[in-house]
C-alpha positions as CSV (number, residue, x, y, z in Angstrom):
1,X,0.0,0.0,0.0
2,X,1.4,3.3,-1.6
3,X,0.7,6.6,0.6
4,X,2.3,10.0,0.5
5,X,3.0,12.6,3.3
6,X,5.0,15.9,3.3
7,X,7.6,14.6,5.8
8,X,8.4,11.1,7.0
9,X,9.8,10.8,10.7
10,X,12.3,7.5,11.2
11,X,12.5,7.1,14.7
12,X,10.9,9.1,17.2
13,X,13.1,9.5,19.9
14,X,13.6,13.0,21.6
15,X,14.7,14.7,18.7
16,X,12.7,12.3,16.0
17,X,9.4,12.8,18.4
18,X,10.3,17.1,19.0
19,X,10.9,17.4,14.3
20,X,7.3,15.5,13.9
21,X,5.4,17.2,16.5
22,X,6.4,20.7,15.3
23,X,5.9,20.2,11.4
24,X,2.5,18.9,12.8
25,X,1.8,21.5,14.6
26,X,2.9,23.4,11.3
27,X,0.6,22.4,9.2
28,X,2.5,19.8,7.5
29,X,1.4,16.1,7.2
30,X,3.9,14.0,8.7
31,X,3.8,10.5,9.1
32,X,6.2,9.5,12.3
33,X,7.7,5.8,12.4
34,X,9.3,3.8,15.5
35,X,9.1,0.0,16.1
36,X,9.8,0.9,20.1
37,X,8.3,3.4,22.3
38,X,7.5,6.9,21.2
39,X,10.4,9.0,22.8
40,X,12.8,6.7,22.9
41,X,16.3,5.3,24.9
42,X,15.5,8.7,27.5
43,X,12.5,8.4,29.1
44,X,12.2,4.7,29.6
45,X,15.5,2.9,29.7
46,X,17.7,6.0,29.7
47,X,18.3,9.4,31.1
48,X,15.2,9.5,33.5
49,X,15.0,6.1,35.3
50,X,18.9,6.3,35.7
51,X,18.3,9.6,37.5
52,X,15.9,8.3,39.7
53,X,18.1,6.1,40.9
54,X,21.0,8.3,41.2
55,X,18.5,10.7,43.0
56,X,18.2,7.6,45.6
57,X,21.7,6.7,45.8
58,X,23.0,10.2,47.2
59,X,20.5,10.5,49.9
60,X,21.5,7.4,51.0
61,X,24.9,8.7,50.8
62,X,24.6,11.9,52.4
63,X,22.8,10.2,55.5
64,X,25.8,8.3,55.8
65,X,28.0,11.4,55.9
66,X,25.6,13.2,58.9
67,X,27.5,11.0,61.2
68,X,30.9,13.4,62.4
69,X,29.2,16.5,61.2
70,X,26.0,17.0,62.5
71,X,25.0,13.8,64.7
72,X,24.5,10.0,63.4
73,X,21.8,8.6,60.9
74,X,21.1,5.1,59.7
75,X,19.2,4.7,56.8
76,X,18.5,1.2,56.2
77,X,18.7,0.5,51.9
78,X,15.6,-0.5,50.5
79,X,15.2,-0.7,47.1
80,X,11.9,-1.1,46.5
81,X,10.9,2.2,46.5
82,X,13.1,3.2,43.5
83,X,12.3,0.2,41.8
84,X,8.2,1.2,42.0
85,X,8.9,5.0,40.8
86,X,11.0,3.5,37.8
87,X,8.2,1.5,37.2
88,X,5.2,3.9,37.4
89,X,6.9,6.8,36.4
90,X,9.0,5.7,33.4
91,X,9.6,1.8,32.1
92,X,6.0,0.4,32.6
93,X,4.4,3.2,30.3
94,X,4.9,0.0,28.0
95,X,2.2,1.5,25.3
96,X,3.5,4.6,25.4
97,X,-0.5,5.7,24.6
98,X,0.1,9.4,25.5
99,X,3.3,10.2,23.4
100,X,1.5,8.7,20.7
101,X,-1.7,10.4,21.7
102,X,-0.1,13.9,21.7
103,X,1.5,13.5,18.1
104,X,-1.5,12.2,16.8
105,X,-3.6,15.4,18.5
106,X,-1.1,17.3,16.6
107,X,-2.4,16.3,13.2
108,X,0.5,14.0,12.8
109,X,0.3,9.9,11.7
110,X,1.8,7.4,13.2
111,X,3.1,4.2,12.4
112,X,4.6,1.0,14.5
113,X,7.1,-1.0,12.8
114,X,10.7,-1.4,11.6
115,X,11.7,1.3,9.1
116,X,13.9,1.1,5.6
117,X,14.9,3.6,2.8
118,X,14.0,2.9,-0.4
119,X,15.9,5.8,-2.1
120,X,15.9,8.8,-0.6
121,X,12.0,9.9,-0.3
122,X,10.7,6.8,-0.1
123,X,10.7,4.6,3.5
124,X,9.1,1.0,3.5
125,X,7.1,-0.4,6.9
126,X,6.5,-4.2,6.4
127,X,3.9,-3.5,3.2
128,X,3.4,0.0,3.7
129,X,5.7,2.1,1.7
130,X,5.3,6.4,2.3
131,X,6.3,8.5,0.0
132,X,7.7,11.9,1.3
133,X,7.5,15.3,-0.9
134,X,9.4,17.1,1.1
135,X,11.6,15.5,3.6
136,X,12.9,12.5,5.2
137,X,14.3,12.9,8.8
138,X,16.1,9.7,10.1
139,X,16.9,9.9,14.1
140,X,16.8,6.0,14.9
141,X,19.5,6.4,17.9
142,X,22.0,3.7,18.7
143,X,21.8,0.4,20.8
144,X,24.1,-1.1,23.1
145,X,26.9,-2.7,22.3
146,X,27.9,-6.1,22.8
147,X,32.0,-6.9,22.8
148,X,32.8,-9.7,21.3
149,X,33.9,-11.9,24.2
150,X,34.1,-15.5,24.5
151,X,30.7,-17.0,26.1
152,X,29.4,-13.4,26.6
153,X,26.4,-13.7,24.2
154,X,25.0,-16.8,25.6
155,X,24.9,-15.5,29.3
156,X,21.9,-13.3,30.8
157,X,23.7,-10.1,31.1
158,X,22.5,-7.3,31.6
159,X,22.3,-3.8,29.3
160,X,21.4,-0.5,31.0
161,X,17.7,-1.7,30.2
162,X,17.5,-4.7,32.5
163,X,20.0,-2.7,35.1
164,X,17.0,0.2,35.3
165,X,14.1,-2.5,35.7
166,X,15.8,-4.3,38.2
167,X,13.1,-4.8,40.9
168,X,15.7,-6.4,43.5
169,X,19.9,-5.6,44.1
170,X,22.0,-8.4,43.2
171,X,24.3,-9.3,45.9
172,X,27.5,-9.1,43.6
173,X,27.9,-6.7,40.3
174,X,30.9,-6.7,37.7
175,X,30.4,-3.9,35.3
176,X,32.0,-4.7,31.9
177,X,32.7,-0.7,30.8
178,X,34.2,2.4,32.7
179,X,32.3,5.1,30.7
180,X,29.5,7.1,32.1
181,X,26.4,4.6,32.0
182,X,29.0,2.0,33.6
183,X,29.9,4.3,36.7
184,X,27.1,6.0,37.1
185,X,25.2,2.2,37.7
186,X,28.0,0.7,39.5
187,X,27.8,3.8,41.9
188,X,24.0,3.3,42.2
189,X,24.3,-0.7,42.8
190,X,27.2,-0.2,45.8
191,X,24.9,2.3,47.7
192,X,22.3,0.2,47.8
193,X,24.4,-3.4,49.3
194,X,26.2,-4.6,45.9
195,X,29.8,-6.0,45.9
196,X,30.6,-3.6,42.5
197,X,33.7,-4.6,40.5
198,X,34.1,-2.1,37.4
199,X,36.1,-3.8,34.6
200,X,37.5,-1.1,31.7
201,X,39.7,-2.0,29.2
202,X,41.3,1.5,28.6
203,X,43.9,3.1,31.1
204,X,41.8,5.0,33.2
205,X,37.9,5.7,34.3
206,X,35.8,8.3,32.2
207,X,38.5,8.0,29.7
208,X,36.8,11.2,27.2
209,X,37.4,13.1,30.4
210,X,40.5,14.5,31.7
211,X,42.7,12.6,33.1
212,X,42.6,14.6,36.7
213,X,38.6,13.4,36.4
214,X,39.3,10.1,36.1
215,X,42.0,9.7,39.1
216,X,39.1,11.7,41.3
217,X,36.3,9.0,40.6
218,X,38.8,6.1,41.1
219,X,39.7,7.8,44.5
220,X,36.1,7.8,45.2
221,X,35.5,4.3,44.1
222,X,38.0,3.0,46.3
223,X,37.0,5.0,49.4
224,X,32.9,3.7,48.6
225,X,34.4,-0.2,48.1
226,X,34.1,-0.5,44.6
227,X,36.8,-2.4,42.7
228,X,38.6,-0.8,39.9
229,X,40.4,-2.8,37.3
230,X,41.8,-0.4,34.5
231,X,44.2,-1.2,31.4
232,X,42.5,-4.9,31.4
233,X,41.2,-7.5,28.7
234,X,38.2,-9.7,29.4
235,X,38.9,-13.1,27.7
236,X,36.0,-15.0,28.0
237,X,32.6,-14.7,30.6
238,X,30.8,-17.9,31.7
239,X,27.2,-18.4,34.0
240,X,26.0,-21.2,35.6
241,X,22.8,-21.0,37.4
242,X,23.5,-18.5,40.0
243,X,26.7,-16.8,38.9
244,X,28.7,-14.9,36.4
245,X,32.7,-15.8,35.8
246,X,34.7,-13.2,33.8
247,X,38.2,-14.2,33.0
248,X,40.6,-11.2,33.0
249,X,43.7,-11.4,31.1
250,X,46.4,-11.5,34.3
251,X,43.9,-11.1,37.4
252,X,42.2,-14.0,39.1
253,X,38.7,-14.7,37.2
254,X,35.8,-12.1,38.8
255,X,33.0,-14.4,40.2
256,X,29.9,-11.7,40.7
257,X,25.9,-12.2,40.9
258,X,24.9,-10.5,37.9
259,X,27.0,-8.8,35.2
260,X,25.9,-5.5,33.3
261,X,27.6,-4.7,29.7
262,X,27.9,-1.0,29.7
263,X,30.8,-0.8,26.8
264,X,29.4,1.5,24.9
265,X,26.6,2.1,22.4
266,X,26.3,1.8,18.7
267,X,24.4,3.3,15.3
268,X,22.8,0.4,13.2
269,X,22.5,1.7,9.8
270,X,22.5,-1.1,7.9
271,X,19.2,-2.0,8.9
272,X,18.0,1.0,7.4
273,X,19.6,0.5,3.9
274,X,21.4,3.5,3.7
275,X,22.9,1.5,0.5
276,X,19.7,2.3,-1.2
277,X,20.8,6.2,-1.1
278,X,24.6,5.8,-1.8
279,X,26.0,6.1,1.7
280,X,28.2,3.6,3.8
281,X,25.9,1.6,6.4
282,X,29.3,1.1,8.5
283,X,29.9,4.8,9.7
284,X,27.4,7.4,11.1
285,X,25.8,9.7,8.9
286,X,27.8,12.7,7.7
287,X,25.4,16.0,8.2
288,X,26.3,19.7,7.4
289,X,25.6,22.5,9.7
290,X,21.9,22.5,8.7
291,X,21.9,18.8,9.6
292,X,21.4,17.6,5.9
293,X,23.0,14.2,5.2
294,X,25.9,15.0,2.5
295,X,25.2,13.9,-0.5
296,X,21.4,13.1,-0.6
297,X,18.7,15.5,-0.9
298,X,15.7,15.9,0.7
299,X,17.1,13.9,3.8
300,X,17.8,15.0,7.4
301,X,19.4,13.4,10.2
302,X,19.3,13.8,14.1
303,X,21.0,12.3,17.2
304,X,23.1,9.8,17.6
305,X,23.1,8.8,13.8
306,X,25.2,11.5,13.5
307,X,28.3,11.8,14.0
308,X,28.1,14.7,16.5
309,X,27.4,13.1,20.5
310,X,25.4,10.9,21.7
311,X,23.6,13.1,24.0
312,X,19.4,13.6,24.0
313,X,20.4,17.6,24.3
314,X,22.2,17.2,20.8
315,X,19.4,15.3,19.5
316,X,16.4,18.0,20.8
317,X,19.4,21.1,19.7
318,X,19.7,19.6,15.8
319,X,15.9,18.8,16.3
320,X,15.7,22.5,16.3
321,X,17.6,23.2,13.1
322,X,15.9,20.6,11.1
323,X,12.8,22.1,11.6
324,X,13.7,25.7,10.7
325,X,15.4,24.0,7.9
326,X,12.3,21.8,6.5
327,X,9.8,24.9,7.1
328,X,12.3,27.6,5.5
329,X,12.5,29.6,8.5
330,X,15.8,31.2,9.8
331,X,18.1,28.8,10.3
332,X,21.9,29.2,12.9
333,X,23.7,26.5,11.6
334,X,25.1,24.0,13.9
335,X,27.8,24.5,16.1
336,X,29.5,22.0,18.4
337,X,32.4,24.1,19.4
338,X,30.3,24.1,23.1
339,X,29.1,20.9,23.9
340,X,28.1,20.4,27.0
341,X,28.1,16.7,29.0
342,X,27.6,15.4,32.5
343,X,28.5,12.3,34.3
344,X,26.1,12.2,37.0
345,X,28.2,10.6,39.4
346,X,28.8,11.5,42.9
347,X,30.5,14.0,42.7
348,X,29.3,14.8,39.5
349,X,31.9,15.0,36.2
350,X,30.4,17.9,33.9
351,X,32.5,18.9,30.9
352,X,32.5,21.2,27.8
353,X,34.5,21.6,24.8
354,X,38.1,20.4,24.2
355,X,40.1,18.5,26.9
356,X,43.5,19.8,27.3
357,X,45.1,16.8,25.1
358,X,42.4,17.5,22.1
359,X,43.2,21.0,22.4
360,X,47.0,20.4,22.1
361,X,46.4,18.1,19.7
362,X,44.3,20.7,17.1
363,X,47.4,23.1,17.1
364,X,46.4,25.3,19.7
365,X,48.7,27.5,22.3
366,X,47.2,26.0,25.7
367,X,47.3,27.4,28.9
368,X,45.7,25.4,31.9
369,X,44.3,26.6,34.8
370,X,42.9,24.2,37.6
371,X,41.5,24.5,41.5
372,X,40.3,22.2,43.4
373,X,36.8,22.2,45.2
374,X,38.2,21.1,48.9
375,X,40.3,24.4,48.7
376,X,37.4,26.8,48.1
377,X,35.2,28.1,51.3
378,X,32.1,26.0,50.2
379,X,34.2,23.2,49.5
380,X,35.7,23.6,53.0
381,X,32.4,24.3,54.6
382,X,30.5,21.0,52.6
383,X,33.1,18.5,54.4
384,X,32.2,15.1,53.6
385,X,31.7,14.3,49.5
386,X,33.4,17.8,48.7
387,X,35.7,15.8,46.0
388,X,36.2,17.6,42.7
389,X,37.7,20.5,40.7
390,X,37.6,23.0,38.4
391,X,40.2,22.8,35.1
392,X,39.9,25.6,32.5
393,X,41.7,25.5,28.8
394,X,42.3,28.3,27.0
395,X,43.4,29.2,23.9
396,X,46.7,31.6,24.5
397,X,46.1,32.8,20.9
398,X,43.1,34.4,21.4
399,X,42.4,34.6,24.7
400,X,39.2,32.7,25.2
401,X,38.4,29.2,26.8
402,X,37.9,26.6,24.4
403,X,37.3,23.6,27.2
404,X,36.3,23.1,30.7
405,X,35.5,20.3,33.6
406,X,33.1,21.4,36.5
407,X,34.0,18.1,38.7
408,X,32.5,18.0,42.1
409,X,29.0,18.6,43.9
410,X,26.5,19.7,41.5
411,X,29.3,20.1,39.3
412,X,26.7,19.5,36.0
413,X,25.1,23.0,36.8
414,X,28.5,24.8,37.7
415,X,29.1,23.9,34.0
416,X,26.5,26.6,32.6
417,X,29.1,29.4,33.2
418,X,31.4,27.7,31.2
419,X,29.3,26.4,28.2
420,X,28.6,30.1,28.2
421,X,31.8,31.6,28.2
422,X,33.0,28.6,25.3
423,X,30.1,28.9,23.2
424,X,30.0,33.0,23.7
425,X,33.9,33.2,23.5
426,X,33.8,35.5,26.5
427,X,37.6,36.6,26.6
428,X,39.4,35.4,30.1
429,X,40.0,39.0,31.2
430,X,36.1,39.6,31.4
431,X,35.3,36.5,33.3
432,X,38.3,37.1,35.6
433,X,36.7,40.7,36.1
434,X,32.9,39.3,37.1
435,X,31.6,39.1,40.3
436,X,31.4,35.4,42.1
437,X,29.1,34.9,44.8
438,X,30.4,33.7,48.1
439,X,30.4,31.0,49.3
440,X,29.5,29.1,46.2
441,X,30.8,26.0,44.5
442,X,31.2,28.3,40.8
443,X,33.5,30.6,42.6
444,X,36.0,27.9,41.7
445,X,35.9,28.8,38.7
446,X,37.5,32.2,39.8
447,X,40.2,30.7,41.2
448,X,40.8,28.4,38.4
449,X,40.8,31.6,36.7
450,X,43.2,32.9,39.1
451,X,45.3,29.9,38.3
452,X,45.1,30.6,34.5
453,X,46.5,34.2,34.7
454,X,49.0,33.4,37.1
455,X,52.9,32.0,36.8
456,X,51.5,28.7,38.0
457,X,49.2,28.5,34.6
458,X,50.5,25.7,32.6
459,X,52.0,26.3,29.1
């Protein structure tokens, strides 16, 4: 069955879901595709149920630090209650009836079911094939990925999925990845009773952090129990019927309760026969500042298909474009000098822009500056889970930051200032000459500042 619409919608994730509902709402008829849940990885299996049980995990955590500053508390961990909001809140919305419901009430169409090019205006669903007259917007995200390891595939590991609908905490966790989903969960599992063993082949934690970012969380590991094993290769995982054995090349094999995979996430765009337009389903999809894929007309891309961050604030910002784009309004093009990220860790990792290596390694005069949060008044006057720092990099040449880590408490929204000053490039001198309120965790950045400008800068 042939049918035609102005603009088809491949996956409606956050930014997929935000491009259909506005040309809806514009007037256009758009026909929106997913074969999961309206809004994607985020709400369900993603960034909100993870929260949640972040959220959890530091007020345990901070109940254990009362004791030797204000008095003693025991709070005993139960984790039913986190498992219930996940469930009502996010991951049992299993029909996702009022996403659906709320692009439909926009005037938009919406199909379930697996989605393929068939050149570039034409998608095919099972026997359904749509013909778009003006656009094509592909935003299917990417999927976890699964290392190739010996025995791996035939165990019942979990993804982040499974680790989020958990309804009971296994006694034992090893954690096959040491990026952000991988801490962030092993943190959460240890506060709540789990023996946590994190497993990461590269040399350190965090590794697109700095350095300095990944020492700090290690220290923190350590001092919260959890194992770190950095620099190693997993050879082969077994499971019998109540445990998981991972083999690590040199180490004694890890015996734990329950495994979670958290290596890392991939873009599957074979499966939408990219072949069928020219392009290379083996590498993410090349888009220009207006987020057109290169070389094919009349087709946009969004997200993680990209090759610009897997982060739902990049989808939702080139969201933004695309629709400006499609409806020949105004259009900034897109620009990543300022991205922002955030581990959501305790303490939290939040970074923007260029590390100090990537900015050495572009060409660029660096100077560093760096303070650390323990040294400031609020640091001092927070005690117990002050860890952290500031780290500025600058670009000599011209005299504005071009990267940034906020690491510490709340350290995600001390990171505004500085995804301001990168993405406005605010010259040093005129953020050394504002104002910081005291006693505040972003007056570090003054002193990092301080640091910058000074002798002890690095060059």
């Amino acid at each position: 069955m042939n049918e035609s619409a102005d603009v088809v919608v491949v996956g409606m994730g956050p930014g997929g879901e935000d491009v259909a509902g506005r040309l809806a709402e514009a007037g256009l008829d758009v026909v929106g595709i997913d074969a999961e849940l309206v809004g994607g990885e985020c709400p369900y299996w993603g960034c909100v149920p993870s929260k949640m049980m972040i959220r959890a995990s530091n007020l345990l955590a901070e109940s254990r630090r009362v004791d030797g500053m204000a008095g003693s508390a025991t709070v005993r961990p139960d984790w039913a209650p986190v498992a219930r909001r996940i469930r009502d809140e996010a991951t049992d919305n299993w029909d996702d009836s009022v996403a659906v419901d709320r692009f439909v009430g926009k005037g938009g169409r919406f199909v379930r079911g697996r989605a393929r090019l068939d050149g570039a205006s034409r998608v095919v669903v099972g026997d359904q094939i749509f013909e778009a007259k003006r656009a094509v917007v592909l935003g299917t995200g990417a999927r976890p990925w699964v290392p190739p390891i010996a025995g791996l595939g035939a165990t019942p590991y979990w993804s982040n999925r499974e680790a989020v609908r958990t309804e009971r905490v296994p006694d034992s966790l090893a954690v096959l990845g040491g990026g952000a989903i991988g801490v962030e969960l092993a943190q959460v599992f240890r506060r709540f009773g789990s023996e946590v063993t994190v497993i990461e082949a590269g040399p350190r934690l965090v590794g697109p952090e700095e350095p300095e970012a990944g020492s700090m969380l290690a220290d923190v590991f350590a001092s919260e129990g959890i194992t770190v094993m950095t620099g190693v290769t997993v050879e082969s995982v077994r499971h019998d019927d109540a445990h998981f054995a991972v083999a690590v090349s040199g180490r004694e094999t890890i015996v734990s309760g329950q495994l979670l995979v958290a290596t890392g996430r991939r873009v599957d765009l074979a499966a939408l026969d990219v072949a069928s337009v020219g392009l290379d389903g083996a590498a993410p999809l090349r888009v220009d500042d207006h987020l057109r894929v290169e070389g094919v007309d009349g087709l946009w891309a969004v997200g993680d298909i990209t090759e610009h961050g897997a982060f739902t604030h990049m989808s939702m910002y080139q969201a933004d474009i695309v629709v400006n784009d499609i409806l020949g309004g105004e259009v900034v093009p897109a620009d990543y000098r300022a991205v922002p990220r955030v581990t959501f860790t305790d303490p939290e990792i939040g970074s923007v822009g260029l590390t100090e290596l990537e900015a050495r390694a572009n060409g660029l005069r660096v100077r560093v500056g760096l303070a650390p949060v323990p040294e400031s008044t609020r640091g001092w006057i927070h005690a117990a889970g002050n860890e952290g720092f500031v780290k500025l990099v600058q670009d000599e040449d011209r005299g504005v930051l071009v990267g940034a880590t906020s690491a510490g408490p709340w350290g995600g929204e001390v990171l505004g200032l500085l995804t301001l000053a990168i993405h406005a490039e605010v010259p040093v001198g005129s953020l050394r000459s504002m104002i910081y309120a005291y006693p505040t965790f972003h007056r570090v950045v003054e002193a990092a500042l301080r640091d910058l400008l000074s002798a002890s800068g690095r060059e």
